[in-house]
C-alpha positions in Angstrom: -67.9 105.5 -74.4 -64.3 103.9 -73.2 -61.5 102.8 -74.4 -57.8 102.5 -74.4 -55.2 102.6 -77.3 -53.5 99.5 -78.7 -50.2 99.5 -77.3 -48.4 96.2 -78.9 -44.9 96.9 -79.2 -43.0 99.0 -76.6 -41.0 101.5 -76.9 -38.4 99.7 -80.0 -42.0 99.1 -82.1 -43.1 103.0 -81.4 -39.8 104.0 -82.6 -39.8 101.5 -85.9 -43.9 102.5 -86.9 -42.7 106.1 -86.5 -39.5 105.6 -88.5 -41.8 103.8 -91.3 -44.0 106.5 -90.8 -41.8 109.5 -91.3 -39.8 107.8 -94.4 -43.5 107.1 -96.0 -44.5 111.1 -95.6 -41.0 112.1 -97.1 -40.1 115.2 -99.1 -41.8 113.7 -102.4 -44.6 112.6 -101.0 -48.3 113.5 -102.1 -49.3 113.5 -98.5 -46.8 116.1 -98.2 -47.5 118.4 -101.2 -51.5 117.7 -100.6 -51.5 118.8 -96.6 -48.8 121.8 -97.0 -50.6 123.2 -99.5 -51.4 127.3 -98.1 -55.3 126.5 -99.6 -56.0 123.6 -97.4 -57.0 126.3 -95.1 -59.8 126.6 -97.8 -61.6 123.2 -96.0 -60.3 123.8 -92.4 -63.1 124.7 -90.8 -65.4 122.4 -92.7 -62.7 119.6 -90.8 -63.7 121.3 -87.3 -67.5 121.5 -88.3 -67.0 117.4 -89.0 -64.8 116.4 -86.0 -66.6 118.7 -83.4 -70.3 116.7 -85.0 -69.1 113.4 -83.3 -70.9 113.5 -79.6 -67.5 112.8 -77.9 -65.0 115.4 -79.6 -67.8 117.6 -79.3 -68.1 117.2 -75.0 -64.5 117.1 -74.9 -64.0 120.7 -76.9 -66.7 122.2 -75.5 -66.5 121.5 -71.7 -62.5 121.7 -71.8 -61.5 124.2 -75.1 -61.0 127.7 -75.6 -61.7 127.8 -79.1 -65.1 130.3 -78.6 -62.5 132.9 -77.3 -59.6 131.9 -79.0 -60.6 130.0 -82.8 -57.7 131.4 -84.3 -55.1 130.0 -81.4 -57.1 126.6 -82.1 -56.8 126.4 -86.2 -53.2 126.8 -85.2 -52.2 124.2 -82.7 -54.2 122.1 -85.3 -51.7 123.3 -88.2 -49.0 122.9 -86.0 -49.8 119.7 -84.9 -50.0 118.7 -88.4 -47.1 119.3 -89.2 -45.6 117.7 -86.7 -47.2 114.7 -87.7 -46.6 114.9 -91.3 -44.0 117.1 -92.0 -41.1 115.6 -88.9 -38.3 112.7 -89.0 -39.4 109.9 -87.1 -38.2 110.7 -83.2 -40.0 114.6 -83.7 -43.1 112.3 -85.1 -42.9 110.1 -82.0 -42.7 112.6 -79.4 -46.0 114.1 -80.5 -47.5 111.6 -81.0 -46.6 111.4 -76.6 -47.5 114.9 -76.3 -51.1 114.5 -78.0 -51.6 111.3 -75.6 -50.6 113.0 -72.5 -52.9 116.5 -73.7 -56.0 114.3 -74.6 -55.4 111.7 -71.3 -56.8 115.0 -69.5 -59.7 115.3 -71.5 -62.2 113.1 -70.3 -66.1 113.4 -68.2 -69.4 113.0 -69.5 -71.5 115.0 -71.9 -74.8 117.0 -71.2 -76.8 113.9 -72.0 -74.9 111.8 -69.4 -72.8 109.9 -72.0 -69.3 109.5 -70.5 -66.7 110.2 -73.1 -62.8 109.9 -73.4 -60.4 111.9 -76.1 -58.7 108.3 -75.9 -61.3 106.3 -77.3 -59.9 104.3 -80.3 -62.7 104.9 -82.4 -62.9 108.8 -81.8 -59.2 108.9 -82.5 -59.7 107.4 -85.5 -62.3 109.3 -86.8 -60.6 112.7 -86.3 -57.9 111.2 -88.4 -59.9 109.9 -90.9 -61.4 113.5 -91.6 -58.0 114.4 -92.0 -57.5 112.5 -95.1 -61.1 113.2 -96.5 -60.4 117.0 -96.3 -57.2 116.3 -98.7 -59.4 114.5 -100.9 -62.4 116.8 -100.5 -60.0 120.0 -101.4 -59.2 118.4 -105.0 -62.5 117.6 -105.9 -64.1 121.1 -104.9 -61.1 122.6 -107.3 -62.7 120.5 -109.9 -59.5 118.3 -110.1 -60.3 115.1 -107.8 -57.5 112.7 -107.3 -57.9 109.7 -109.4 -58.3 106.2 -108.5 -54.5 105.3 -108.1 -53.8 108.5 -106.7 -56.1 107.8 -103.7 -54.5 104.7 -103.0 -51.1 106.2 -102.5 -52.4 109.1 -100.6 -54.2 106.6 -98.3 -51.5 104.0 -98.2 -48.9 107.2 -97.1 -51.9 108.8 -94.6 -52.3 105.4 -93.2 -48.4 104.5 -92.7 -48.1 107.8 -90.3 -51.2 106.5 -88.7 -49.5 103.7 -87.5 -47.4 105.4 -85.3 -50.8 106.0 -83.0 -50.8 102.3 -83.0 -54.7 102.1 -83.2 -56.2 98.9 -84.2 -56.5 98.2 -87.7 -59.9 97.1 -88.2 -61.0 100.6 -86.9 -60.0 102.3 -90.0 -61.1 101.8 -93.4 -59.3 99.1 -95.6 -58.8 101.0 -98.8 -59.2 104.6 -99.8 -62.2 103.0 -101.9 -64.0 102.3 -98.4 -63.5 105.8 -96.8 -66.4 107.2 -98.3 -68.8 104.4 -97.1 -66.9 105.0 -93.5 -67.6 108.6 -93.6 -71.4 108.1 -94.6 -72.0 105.9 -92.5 -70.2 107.6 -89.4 -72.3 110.6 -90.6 -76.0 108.4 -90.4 -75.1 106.0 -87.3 -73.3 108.3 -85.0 -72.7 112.5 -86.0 -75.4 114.8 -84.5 -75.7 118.7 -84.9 -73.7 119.3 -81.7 -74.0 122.8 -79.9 -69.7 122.7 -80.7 -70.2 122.3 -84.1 -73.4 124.6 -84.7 -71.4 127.5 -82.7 -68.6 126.3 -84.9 -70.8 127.0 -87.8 -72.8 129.7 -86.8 -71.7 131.8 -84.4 -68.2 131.5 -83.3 -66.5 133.8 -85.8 -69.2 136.7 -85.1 -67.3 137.3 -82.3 -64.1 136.3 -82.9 -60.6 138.4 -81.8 -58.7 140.1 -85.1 -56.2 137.5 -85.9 -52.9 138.4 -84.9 -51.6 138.9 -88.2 -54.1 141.6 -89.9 -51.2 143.6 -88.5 -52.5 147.8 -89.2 -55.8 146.2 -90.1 -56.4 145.0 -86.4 -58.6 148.0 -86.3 -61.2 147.4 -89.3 -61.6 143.9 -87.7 -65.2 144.8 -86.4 -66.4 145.7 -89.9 -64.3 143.0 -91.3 -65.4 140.2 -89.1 -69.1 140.1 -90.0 -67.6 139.9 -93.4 -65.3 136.8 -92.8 -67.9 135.6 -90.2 -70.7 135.3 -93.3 -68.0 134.3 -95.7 -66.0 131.1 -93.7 -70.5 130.3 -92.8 -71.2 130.4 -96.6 -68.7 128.4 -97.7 -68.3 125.6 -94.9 -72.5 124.8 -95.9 -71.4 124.7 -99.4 -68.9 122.0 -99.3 -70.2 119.8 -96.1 -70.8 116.2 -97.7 -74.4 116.1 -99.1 -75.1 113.4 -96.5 -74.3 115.7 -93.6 -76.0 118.8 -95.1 -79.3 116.1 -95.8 -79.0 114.5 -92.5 -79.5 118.1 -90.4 -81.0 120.1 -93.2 -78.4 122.1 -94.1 -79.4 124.7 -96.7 -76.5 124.6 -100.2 -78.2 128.1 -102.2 -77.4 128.4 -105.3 -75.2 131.0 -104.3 -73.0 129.1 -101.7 -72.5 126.7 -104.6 -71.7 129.4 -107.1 -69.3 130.5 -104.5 -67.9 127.9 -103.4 -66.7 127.0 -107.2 -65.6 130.5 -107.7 -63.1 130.1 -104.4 -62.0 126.4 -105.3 -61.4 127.0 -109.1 -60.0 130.2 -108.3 -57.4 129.0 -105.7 -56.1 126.3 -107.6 -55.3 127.8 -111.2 -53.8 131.0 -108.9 -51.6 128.3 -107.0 -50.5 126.2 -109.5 -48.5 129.7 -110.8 -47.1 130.1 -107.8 -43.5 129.4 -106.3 -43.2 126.5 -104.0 -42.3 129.1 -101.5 -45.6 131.0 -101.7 -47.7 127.7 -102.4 -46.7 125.9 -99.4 -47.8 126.5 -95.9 -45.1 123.7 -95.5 -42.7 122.7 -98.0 -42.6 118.7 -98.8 -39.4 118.7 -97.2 -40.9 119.8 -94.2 -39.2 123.2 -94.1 -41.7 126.5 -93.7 -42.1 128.0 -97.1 -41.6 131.6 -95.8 -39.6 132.0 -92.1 -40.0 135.6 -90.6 -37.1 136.7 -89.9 -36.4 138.7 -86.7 -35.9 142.6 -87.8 -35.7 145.4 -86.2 -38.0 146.1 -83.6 -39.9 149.2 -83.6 -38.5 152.3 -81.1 -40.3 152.7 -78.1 -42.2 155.5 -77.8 -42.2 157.4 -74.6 -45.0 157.0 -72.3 -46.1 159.9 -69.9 -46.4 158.8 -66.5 -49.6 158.4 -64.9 -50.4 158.2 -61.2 -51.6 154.5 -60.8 -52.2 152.3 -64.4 -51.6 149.2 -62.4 -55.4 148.5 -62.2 -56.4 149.1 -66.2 -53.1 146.8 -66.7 -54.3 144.0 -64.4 -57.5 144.4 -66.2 -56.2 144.1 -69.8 -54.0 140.9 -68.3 -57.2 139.1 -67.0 -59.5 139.3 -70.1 -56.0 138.8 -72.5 -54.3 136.1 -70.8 -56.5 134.5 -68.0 -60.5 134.3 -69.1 -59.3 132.0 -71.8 -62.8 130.8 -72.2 -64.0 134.2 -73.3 -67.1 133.6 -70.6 -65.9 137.2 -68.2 -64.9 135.0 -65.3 -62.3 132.9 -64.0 -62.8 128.8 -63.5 -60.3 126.2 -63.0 -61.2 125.4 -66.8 -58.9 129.2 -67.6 -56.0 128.0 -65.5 -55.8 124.2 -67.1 -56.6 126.2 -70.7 -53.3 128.5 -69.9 -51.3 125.2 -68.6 -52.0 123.7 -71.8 -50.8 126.7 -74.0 -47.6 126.7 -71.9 -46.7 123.0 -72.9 -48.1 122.8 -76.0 -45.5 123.7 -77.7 -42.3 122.4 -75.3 -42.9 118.7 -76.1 -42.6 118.0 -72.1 -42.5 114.6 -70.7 -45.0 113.2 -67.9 -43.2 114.8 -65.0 -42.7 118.2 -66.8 -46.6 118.7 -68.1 -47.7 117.5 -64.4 -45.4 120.2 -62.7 -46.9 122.9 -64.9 -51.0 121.8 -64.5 -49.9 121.7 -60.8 -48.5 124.9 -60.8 -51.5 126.3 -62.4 -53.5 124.7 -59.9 -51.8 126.2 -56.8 -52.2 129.8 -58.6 -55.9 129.0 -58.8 -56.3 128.1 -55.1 -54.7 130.9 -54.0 -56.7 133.4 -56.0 -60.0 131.4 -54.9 -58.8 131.8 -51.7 -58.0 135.4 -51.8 -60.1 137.2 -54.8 -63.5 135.1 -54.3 -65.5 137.3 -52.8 -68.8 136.2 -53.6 -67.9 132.6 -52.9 -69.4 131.1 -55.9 -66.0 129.4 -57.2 -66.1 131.7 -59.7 -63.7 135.3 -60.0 -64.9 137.9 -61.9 -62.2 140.8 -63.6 -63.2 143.4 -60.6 -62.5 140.5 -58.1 -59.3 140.1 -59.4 -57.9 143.3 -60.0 -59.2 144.0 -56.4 -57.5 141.2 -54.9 -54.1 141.7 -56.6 -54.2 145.4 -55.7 -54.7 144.6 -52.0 -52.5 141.6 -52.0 -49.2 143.5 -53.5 -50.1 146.5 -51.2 -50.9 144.4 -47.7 -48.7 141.3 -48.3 -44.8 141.5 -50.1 -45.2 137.7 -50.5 -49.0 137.6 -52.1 -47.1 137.2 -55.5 -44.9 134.7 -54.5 -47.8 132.6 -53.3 -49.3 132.3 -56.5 -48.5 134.1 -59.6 -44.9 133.0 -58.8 -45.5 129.6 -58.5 -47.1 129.6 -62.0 -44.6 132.0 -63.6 -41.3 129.6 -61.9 -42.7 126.6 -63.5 -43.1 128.2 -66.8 -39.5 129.2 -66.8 -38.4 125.8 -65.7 -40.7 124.3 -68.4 -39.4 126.1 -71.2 -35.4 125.8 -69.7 -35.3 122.3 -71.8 -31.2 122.1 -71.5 -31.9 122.5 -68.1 -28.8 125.2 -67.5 -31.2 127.5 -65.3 -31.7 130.4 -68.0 -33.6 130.9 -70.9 -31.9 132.0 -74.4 -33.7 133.8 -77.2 -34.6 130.1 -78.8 -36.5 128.9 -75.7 -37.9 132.3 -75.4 -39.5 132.1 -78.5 -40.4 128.7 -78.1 -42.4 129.4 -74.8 -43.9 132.7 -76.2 -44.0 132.2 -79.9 -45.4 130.4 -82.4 -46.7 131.1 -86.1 -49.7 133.7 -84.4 -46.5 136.1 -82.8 -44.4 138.5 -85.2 -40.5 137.7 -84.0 -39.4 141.5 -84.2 -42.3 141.8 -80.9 -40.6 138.4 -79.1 -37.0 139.5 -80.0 -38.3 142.8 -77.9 -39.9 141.0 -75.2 -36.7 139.3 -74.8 -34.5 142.5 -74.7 -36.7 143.5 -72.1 -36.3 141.1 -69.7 -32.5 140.4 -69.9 -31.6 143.2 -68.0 -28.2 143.0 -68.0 -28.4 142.6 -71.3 -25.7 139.3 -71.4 -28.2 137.3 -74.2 -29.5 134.9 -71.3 -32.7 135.0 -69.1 -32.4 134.3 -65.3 -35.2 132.8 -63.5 -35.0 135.8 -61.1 -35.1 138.2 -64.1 -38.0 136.3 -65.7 -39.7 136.4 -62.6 -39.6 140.4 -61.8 -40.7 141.1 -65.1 -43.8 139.6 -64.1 -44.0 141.4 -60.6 -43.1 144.7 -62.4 -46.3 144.0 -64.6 -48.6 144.0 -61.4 -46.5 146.6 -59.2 -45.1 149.4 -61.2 -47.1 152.4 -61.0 -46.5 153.8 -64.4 -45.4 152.1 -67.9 -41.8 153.0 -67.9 -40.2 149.3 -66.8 -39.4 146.5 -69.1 -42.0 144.5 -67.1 -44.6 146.7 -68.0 -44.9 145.6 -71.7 -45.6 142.1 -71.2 -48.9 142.4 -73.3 -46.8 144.6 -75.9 -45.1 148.0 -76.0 -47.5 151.0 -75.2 
């Protein structure tokens, strides 16, 4: 399975489909006020469970995501891609529109039945998209108020005029919004299987899921809670799968899943529609977020008593927190491409600036293969590496700066985008942040670092904060509280 994107146009027609694009998905739009919606959440993961059932999204998530370890950090670059996409003036439209092309140029290989598959192929492109719309769609009618005829056809014609700006061929999409349905059926019968990504999607991947970051002082209930949501998000997602999917693999829809599903839909749209735009919207139509945190206060630090050596139960908690980003207790190059990704996902780099991070990355890898690999397998388990590092910084005063640094200096030049050679809060936040991260904790990380306190991050005082993580003894330096205050 190849294939390339339609390209007709250059740089002046990329610019003019996503200027089109971005004045079709204005502030009145229904495209807007469908997607930015807070209960489109409501049919997220029956999207995933869709996408992830065609053969090649499925190969590409499975062999080259994190989403088993991380599903919440996944449902968010998805949100935040969308609104990107859909919420953004034209040139923020076209440069992620770049930065989607230049992500999914790496994912490419061949699936476990020796199919070769590309995240570029046209008609897999098209298909993800084209769920997109159907989830809108699906939303209204599960809440008992399905769009009417004429409302389709505006939501499809504004859907399809952002499409544009992927400059896929035409006669890969539906014509009208009164052929989607036929598309999506007969995608479903002619191509969809019950993919290992999507049954774990189903299944599975919620059972042992990390508290989101935002249960806040509920992070601690999260195992009783999960089961809970696990069973929930399960019960739901079988209950509102189209009939054709759910008949194809014999899907079970109890009486209960349906009476549930109703309750949940019905519910969530008489509660929204009393709602203030500013509670109702993830995203307002005019492209604003409905509620911005806003920075606070953070929280005193509370002393911490010295202890001999914590260095190793610290390199530990960074390891299965930051680097097995596959959740699978070992390190791969898979976890080192998975944390190059997070670090540009959100900087919008060019060619040359994504490149300079995956190489980075890459040159960490090698020299931790070359130094923590014990067993020789390729593979580094969390006592390899907290073994390794601890020799390394004792033996070696450069072991850092052969690989750690290398990573860590790209990652400040990445996120440097006025190129001045410091960081200010704004890229700070940009590099760390996102919608999963609390401000008040990345206003403190910030504080921490800038140790002369002058409102700017030097390279050389972004980089000892990481070397104070690895080789202070006790908790008591700013470096120390890179995973959070104690």
């Amino acid at each position: 399975m190849t294939g390339t994107t339609s390209t007709g146009g250059g740089a002046t027609g990329s610019r003019g489909r996503a200027g089109a694009a971005a004045a079709a998905a204005g502030a009145g739009s229904m495209l807007r006020r469908t997607l930015g919606e807070q209960r489109i959440v409501l049919v997220a993961w029956r999207l995933l469970v869709l996408q992830n059932a065609h053969p090649a999204v499925a190969a590409g998530v499975g062999q080259l995501s994190t989403y088993r370890s991380h599903p919440w950090r996944r449902i968010e670059h998805t949100m935040d891609s969308g609104r990107r996409l859909f919420f953004s003036d034209q040139e923020a439209l076209r440069r992620e529109i770049q930065r989607l092309e230049r992500s999914h140029r790496r994912i490419t290989g061949t699936d476990s039945r020796g199919r070769p598959y590309t995240a570029l192929d046209p008609a897999v492109r098209v298909w993800v998209l084209v769920t997109l719309y159907e989830a809108m769609t699906a939303l209204r009618a599960l809440s008992g108020r399905p769009l009417t005829p004429a409302q389709l056809d505006r939501l499809y014609r504004e859907f399809r005029q952002v499409c544009a700006a992927f400059e896929l061929p035409d006669e890969l999409f539906p014509p009208t919004a009164a052929d989607v349905p036929a598309y999506i059926d007969a995608t479903i019968r002619d191509t969809l299987e019950l993919t290992e990504t999507a049954q774990d999607m189903l299944y599975t991947v919620l059972t042992r899921a990390p508290a989101p970051r935002r249960l806040g002082r509920l992070r601690p209930a999260w195992p009783l809670l999960r089961g809970l949501v696990a069973r929930f998000l399960t019960t739901l997602t079988l209950a509102d799968l189209p009939p054709e999917f759910r008949a194809k693999f014999g899907l079970p829809r109890s009486r209960g899943a349906a009476a549930l599903s109703w309750a949940v839909h019905h519910g969530a749209r008489v509660v929204a529609a009393q709602l203030p735009d500013r509670l109702r919207y993830r995203t307002l139509p005019s492209g604003d977020r409905a509620r911005p945190q806003r920075a606070g206060a953070p929280r005193p630090v509370r002393p911490v008593r010295p202890r001999r050596d914590n260095r190793p139960g610290r390199i530990a908690a960074f390891y299965r927190q930051v680097m097995d980003q596959t959740g699978d207790g070992r390190l791969t190059s898979a976890d080192f491409e998975a944390m190059a990704h997070n670090v540009c996902w959100p900087l919008e780099l060019d060619q040359a600036g994504e490149s300079a991070v995956y190489a980075a990355f890459d040159a960490w890898w090698h020299h931790l293969l070359a130094t923590a690999d014990t067993g020789g397998n390729g593979e580094i388990s969390c006592e390899e590496f907290v073994t390794a590092m601890l020799a390394g910084i004792d033996r070696d005063p450069t072991y850092l700066a052969q690989g750690l640094h290398v990573a860590v200096r790209a990652m400040f030049r990445a996120a440097d985008l006025d190129h001045s050679g410091l960081l200010d809060a704004e890229e700070y936040r940009t590099l760390f942040g996102g919608s999963r991260v609390h401000p008040a904790e990345l206003t403190h990380g910030f504080r921490q670092l800038d140790t002369d306190g002058d409102g700017q991050i030097t390279e050389e005082e972004f980089v000892n904060g990481f070397t104070d993580f690895f080789t202070t003894r006790t908790a008591s330096t700013a470096g120390t509280q890179l995973l959070g205050r104690p």
